[in-house]
C-alpha positions in Angstrom: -43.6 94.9 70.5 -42.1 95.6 66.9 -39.8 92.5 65.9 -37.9 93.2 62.7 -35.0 92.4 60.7 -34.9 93.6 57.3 -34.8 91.1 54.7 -31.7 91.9 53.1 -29.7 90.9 56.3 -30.7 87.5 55.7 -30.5 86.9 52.5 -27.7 89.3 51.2 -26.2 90.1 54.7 -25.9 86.3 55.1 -24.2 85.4 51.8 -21.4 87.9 51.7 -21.0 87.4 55.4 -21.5 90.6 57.2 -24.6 89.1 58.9 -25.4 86.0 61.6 -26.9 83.5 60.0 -28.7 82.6 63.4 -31.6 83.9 63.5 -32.3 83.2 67.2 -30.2 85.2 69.8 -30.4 82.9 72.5 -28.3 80.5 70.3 -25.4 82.6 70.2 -22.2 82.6 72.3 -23.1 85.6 74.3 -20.1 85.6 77.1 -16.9 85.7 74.2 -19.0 89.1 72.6 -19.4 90.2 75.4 -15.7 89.7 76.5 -14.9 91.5 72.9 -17.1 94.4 73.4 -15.8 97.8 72.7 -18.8 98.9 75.3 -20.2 96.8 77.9 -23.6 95.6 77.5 -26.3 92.9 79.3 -27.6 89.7 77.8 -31.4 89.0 79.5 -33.1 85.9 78.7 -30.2 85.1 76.2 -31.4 88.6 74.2 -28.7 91.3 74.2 -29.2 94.7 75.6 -28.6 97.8 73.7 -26.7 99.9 76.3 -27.4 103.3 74.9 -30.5 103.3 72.8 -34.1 102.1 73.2 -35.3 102.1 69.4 -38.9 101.3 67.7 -37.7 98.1 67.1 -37.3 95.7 70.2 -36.6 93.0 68.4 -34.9 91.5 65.6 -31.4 93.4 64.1 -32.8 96.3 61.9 -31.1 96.6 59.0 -27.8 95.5 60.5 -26.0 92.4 60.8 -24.5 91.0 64.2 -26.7 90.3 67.3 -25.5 92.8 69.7 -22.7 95.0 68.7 -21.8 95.8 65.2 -18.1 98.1 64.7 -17.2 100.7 62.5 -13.9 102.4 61.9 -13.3 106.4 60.8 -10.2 107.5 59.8 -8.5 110.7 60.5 -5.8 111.8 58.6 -4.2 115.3 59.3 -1.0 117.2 58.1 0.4 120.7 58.6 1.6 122.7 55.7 4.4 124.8 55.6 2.6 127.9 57.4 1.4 125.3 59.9 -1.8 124.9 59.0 -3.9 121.7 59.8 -5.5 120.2 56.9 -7.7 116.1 57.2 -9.1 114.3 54.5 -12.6 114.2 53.9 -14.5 112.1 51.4 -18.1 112.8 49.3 -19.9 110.1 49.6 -22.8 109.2 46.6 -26.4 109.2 46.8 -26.5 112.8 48.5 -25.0 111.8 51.9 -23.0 114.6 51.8 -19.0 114.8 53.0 -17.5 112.9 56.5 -14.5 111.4 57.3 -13.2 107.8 55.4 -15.1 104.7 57.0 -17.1 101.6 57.5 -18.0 98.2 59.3 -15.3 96.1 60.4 -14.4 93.0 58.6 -13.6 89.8 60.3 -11.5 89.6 62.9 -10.2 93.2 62.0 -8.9 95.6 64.5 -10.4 99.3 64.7 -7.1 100.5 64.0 -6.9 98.0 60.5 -10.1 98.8 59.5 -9.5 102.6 59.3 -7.0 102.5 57.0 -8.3 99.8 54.9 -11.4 102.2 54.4 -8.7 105.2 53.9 -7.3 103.4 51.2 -10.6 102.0 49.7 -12.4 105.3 49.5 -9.7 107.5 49.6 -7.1 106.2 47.5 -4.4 106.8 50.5 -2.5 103.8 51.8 -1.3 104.6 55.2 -1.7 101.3 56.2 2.5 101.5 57.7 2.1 104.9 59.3 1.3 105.2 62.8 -2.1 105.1 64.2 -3.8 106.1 67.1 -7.1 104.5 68.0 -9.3 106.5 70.2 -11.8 105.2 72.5 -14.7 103.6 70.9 -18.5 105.7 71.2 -22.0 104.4 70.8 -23.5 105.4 67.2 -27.0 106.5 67.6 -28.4 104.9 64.3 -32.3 104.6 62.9 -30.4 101.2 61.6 -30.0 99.9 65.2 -32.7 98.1 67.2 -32.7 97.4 70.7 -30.6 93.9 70.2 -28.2 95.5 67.5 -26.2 98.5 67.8 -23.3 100.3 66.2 -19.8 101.3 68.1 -17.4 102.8 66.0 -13.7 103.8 66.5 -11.9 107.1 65.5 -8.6 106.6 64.3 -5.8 109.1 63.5 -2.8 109.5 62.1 -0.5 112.4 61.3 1.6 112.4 58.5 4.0 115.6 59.9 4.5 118.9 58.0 5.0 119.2 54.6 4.7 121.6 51.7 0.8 122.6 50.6 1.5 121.0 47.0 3.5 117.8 48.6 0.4 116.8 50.1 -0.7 112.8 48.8 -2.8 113.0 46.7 -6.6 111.3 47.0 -9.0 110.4 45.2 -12.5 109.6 45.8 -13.8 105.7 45.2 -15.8 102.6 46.5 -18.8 104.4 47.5 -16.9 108.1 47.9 -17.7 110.1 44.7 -14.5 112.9 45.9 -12.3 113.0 48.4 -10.2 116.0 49.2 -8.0 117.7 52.0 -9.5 120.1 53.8 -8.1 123.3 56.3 -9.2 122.4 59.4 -7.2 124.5 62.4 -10.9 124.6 64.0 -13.8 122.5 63.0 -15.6 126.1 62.3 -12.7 126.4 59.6 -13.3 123.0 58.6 -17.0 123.6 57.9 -16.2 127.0 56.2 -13.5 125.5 53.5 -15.7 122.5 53.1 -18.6 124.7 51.8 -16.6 127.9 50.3 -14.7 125.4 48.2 -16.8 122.3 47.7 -20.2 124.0 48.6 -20.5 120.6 50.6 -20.9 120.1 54.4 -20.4 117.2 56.7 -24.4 115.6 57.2 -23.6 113.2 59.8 -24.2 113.9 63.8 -21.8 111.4 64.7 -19.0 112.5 62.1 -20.0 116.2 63.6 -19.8 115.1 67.2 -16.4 113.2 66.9 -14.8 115.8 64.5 -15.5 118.9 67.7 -14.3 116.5 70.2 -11.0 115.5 68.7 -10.6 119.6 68.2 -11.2 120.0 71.6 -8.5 117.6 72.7 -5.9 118.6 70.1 
């Protein structure tokens, strides 16, 4: 049985407050997380469950923060132009990570849908944080972060801003941890991945940004 939680969770993780500071599982209030849950899970022996994964490590939190579930937000912002093409914004994120849509890790006490355009703004440079948003239903994130006592759910968000001229578009700009961020023609997510690499010679690297990206097509 591998038990691991990397050190930086308690020591960093700790201090700027994205991480428990308990260290033992069976100490924590397990009934209200599990009331909060964006997905159900089981607590046995006070230890939570992941509902989704079994991972190398089976026990400890990884490299991530919360016992149990830990949320993320992605933001999806779309407009059409005046030919009616649908364009979203993507952002570049450093260290070779490639492009994906706008997000992150909740804060505290933040909503999916207030997270999402928080990390719009903060990596994006858009503030939509008035428009309207639509919160989808929250999906498990496989993750080699995750152990089998902490997972991550995250929650698309979108938000259309209408149709509008090509060169009336806001403008963004990449930042935070986004080195560019850009709006990209996506009527299909085969034209999205087209533009993305005849224009930025990027491509999108994450499954899950991949997997939400073709469902939200499908359903548009």
């Amino acid at each position: 049985m591998r038990d691991y939680t990397d050190k930086t969770v308690l020591t960093v993780g700790v201090e700027e407050g994205w991480a428990d500071p308990e260290t033992d599982p069976t100490l924590i209030d397990w009934p209200a997380r599990q009331r909060a849950a964006a997905i159900d899970f089981t607590v046995v022996n006070g230890r939570p469950v992941n509902p989704c994964q079994e991972t190398p490590v089976q026990r400890g939190r990884n490299l991530l923060g919360r016992w149990g579930e830990n949320r993320t937000a992605d933001a999806l912002a779309w407009v059409l132009d005046e030919d009616g093409n649908r364009w979203i914004v993507l952002v570049e994120r450093n260290r070779g990570r490639g492009w994906g849509l706008p997000g992150g890790f909740l804060d505290s006490e933040e909503t999916f849908v207030e997270a999402a355009w928080r990390e719009l703004e903060e990596e994006g440079d858009l503030d939509l944080r008035h428009a309207t948003w639509r919160p989808t239903k929250p999906r498990y994130v496989p993750s080699k972060r995750a152990s089998n006592e902490a997972w991550i759910v995250t929650g698309l968000c979108t938000v259309g801003l209408g149709t509008m001229n090509r060169h009336d578009f806001p403008p963004v700009t990449g930042k935070d941890d986004a080195i560019q961020a850009a709006w990209s023609r996506a009527n299909t997510f085969q034209e999205l991945t087209t533009h993305l690499m005849d224009v930025y010679g990027g491509e999108i690297t994450s499954k899950n940004h991949t997997g939400m990206l073709t469902d939200w097509f499908a359903a548009a």
